[in-house]
C-alpha positions as CSV (number, residue, x, y, z in Angstrom):
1,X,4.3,25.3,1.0
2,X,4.6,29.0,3.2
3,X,4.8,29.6,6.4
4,X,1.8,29.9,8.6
5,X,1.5,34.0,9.4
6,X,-0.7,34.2,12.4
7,X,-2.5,31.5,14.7
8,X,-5.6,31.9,16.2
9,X,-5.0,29.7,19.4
10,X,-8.5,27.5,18.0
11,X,-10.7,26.2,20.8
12,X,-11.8,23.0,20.3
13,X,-15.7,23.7,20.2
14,X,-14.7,25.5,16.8
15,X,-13.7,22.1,14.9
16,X,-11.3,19.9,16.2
17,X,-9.7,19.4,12.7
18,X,-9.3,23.1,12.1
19,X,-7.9,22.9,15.9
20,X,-5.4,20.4,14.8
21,X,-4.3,21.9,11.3
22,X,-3.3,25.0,13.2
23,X,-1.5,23.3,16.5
24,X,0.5,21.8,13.2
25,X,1.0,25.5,12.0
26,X,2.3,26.7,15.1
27,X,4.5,24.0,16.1
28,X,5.8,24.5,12.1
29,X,6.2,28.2,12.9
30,X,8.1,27.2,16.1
31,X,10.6,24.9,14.6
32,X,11.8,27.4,11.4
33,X,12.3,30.5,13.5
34,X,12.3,32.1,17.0
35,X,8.5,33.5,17.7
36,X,8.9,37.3,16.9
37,X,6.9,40.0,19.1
38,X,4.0,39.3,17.3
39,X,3.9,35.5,18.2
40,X,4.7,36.5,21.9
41,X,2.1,39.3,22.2
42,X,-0.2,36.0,21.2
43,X,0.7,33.6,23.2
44,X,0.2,36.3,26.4
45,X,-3.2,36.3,25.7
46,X,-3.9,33.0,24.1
47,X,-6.1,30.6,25.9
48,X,-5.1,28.3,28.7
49,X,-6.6,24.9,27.2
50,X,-4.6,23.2,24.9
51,X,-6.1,23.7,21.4
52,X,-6.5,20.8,20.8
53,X,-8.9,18.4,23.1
54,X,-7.2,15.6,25.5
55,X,-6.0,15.7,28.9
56,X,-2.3,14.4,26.9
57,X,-2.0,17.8,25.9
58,X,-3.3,20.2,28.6
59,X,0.3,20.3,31.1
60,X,2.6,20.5,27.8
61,X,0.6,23.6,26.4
62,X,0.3,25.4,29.6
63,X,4.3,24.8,29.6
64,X,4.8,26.2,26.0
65,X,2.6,29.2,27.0
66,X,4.3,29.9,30.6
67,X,7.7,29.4,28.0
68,X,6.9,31.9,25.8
69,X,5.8,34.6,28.3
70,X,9.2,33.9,30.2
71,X,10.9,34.7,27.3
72,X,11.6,37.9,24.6
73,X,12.3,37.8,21.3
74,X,16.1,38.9,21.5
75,X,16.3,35.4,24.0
76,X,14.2,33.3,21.5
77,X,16.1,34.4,19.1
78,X,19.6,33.4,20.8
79,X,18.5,30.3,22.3
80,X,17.1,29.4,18.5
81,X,20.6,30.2,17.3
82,X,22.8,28.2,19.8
83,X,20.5,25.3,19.7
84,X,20.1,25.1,15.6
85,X,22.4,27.7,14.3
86,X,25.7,28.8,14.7
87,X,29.3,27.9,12.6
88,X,29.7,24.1,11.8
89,X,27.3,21.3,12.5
90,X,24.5,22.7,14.6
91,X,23.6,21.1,18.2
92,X,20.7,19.9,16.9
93,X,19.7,19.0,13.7
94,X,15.9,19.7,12.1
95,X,16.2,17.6,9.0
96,X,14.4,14.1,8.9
97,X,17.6,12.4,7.3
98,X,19.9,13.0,9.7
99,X,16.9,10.9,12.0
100,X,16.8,8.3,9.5
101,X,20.0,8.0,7.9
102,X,22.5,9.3,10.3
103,X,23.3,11.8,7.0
104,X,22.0,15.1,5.4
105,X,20.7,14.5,1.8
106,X,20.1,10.8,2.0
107,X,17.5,8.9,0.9
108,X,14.7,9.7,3.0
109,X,14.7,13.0,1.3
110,X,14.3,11.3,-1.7
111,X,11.4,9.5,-0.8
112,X,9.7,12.1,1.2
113,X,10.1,14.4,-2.0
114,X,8.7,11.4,-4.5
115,X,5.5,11.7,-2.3
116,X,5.5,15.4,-1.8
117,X,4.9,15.2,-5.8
118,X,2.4,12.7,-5.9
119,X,0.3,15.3,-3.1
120,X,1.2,17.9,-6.1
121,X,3.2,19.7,-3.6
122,X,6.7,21.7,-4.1
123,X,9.3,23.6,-1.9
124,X,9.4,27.0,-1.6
125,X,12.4,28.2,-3.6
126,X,13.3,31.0,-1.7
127,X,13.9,29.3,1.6
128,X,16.8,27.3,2.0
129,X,15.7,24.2,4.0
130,X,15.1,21.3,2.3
131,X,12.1,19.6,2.3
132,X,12.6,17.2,5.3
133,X,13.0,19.8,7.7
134,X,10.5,19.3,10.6
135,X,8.3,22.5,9.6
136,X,7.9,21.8,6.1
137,X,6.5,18.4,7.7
138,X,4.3,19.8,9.9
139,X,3.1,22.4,7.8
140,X,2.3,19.2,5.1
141,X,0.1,18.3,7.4
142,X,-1.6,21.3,8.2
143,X,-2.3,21.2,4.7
144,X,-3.4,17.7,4.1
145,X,-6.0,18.1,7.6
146,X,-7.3,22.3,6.5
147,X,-6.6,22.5,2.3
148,X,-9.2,23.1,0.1
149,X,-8.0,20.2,-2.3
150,X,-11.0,17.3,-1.7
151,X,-9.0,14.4,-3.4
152,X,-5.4,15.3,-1.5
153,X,-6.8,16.7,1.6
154,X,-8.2,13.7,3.1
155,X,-7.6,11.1,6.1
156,X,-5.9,8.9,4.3
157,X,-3.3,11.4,3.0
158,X,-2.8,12.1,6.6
159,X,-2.2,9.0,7.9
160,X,0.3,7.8,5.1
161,X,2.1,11.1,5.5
162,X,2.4,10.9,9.0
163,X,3.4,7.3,9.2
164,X,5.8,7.4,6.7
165,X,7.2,11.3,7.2
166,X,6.9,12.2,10.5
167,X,6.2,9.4,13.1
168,X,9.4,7.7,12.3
169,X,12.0,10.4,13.5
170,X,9.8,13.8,15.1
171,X,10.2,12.3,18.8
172,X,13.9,11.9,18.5
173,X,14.7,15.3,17.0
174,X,12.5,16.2,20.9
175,X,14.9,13.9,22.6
176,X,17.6,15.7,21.2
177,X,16.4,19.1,22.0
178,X,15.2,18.5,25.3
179,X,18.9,16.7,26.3
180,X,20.4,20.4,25.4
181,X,21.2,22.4,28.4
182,X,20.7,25.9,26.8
183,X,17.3,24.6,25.9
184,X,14.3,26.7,27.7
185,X,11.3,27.5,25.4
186,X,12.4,25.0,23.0
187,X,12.4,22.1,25.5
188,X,8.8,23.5,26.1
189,X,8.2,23.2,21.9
190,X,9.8,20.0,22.3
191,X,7.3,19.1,24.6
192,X,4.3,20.0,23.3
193,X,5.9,18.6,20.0
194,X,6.3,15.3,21.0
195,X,3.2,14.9,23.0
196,X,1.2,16.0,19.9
197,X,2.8,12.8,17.9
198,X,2.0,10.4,20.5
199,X,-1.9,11.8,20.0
200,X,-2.1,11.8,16.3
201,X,-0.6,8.2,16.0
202,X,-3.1,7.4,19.1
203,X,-5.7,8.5,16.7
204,X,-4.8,7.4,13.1
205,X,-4.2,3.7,15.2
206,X,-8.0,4.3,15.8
207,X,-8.9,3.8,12.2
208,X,-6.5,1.6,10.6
C-alpha cells in the first residue's frame, strides 16, 4: 500500500463512494505525517461541506479545516512529534495492538497481516510502520471502497475489514489523542476521525 499524494476534497454529488475512499485517504495521510505546505495550501481552499454526506460529519470537518488553516507546517510538524514521536514510548501510540493487546507486535498484527494476504495485499518495505498502524488501515480501506480489483474491492471486503481491523480500537487511539493537552489539529483529526467510524459502522449495520 502507498501513501495517498494529493486529495481532491470530493463533493458528494461526484460519488459518494469515491467521496468516502478519499476522506479514508486523508485521514490516512493525517495519521502517518504532519500535513506539509501542500496539504495546507488545500485545505485553505477546500470546500466547507464535509466530503462526505451527513449532518454527523459537517461540525467535525469545518473543525479539521479551521485546524489546519490555524496552523503551519513547522507547528504540525512539532505537535505531530510531541504527540507520536519523540525518545522512548511516544504519548500516543498509532499501532492497533497496543489497542487490542495492551503490547506492540502481538497477535492482532498477526491476524490483521493473515488477512491483509488473503486481500493479496503487502507492506511497503521501505516504511517502517508495521501494518497495524492506523494509516495503513485506513488507507486498506480506501483501497477496498476505490481499487480496480472487482473480486477484492467489494462491500463485503469492507465490512469484514472494518469490523474486524478498525472498528475495534480507531475510537480509542481518538480518546487518547484528544485527552493530550498539546493536542490542537490532531484533536481536530481525532475528531473528524472518530466521527467518520461511528458513520461507516452506522452504514455497514444497514446491510448486515
Amino acid at each position: 500500500m502507498t501513501e495517498t499524494s494529493t486529495l481532491h476534497f470530493t463533493r458528494p454529488d461526484q460519488g459518494e463512494e469515491l467521496a468516502r475512499a478519499e476522506l479514508y485517504g486523508l485521514l490516512a495521510r493525517l495519521w502517518l505525517a504532519p500535513p506539509d505546505d501542500a496539504l495546507l495550501v488545500q485545505f485553505r481552499t477546500a470546500v466547507t461541506e464535509p466530503p462526505v454526506p451527513g449532518g454527523h460529519l459537517e461540525a467535525p470537518w469545518h473543525d479539521l479545516v479551521a485546524a489546519m488553516r490555524a496552523t503551519t507546517a513547522t507547528q504540525a510538524a512539532t505537535e505531530y512529534d510531541t504527540l507520536f514521536g519523540g525518545v522512548g514510548k511516544p504519548e500516543v501510540l498509532l499501532y492497533g495492538s497496543y489497542y487490542l493487546s495492551g503490547f506492540l507486535n502481538e497477535k492482532p498484527l498477526a491476524a490483521l497481516r493473515g488477512d491483509l494476504s488473503t486481500l493479496g495485499l503487502t507492506r511497503d518495505a521501505e516504511r517502517g510502520e508495521t501494518e497495524d498502524h492506523v494509516a495503513y488501515g485506513l488507507e486498506v480501506m480506501r483501497y477496498l471502497i476505490a481499487g480496480d480489483d472487482a473480486l477484492t474491492c467489494t462491500l463485503e471486503q469492507q465490512r469484514r475489514f472494518f469490523r474486524a481491523h478498525l472498528q475495534p480500537w480507531v475510537e480509542r487511539l481518538c480518546d487518547a489523542a484528544d485527552a493530550q493537552p498539546a493536542a490542537a489539529t490532531w484533536r481536530a483529526v481525532a475528531t473528524l476521525t472518530r466521527a467518520f467510524m461511528q458513520v461507516e459502522a452506522q452504514a455497514f449495520d444497514m446491510v448486515e
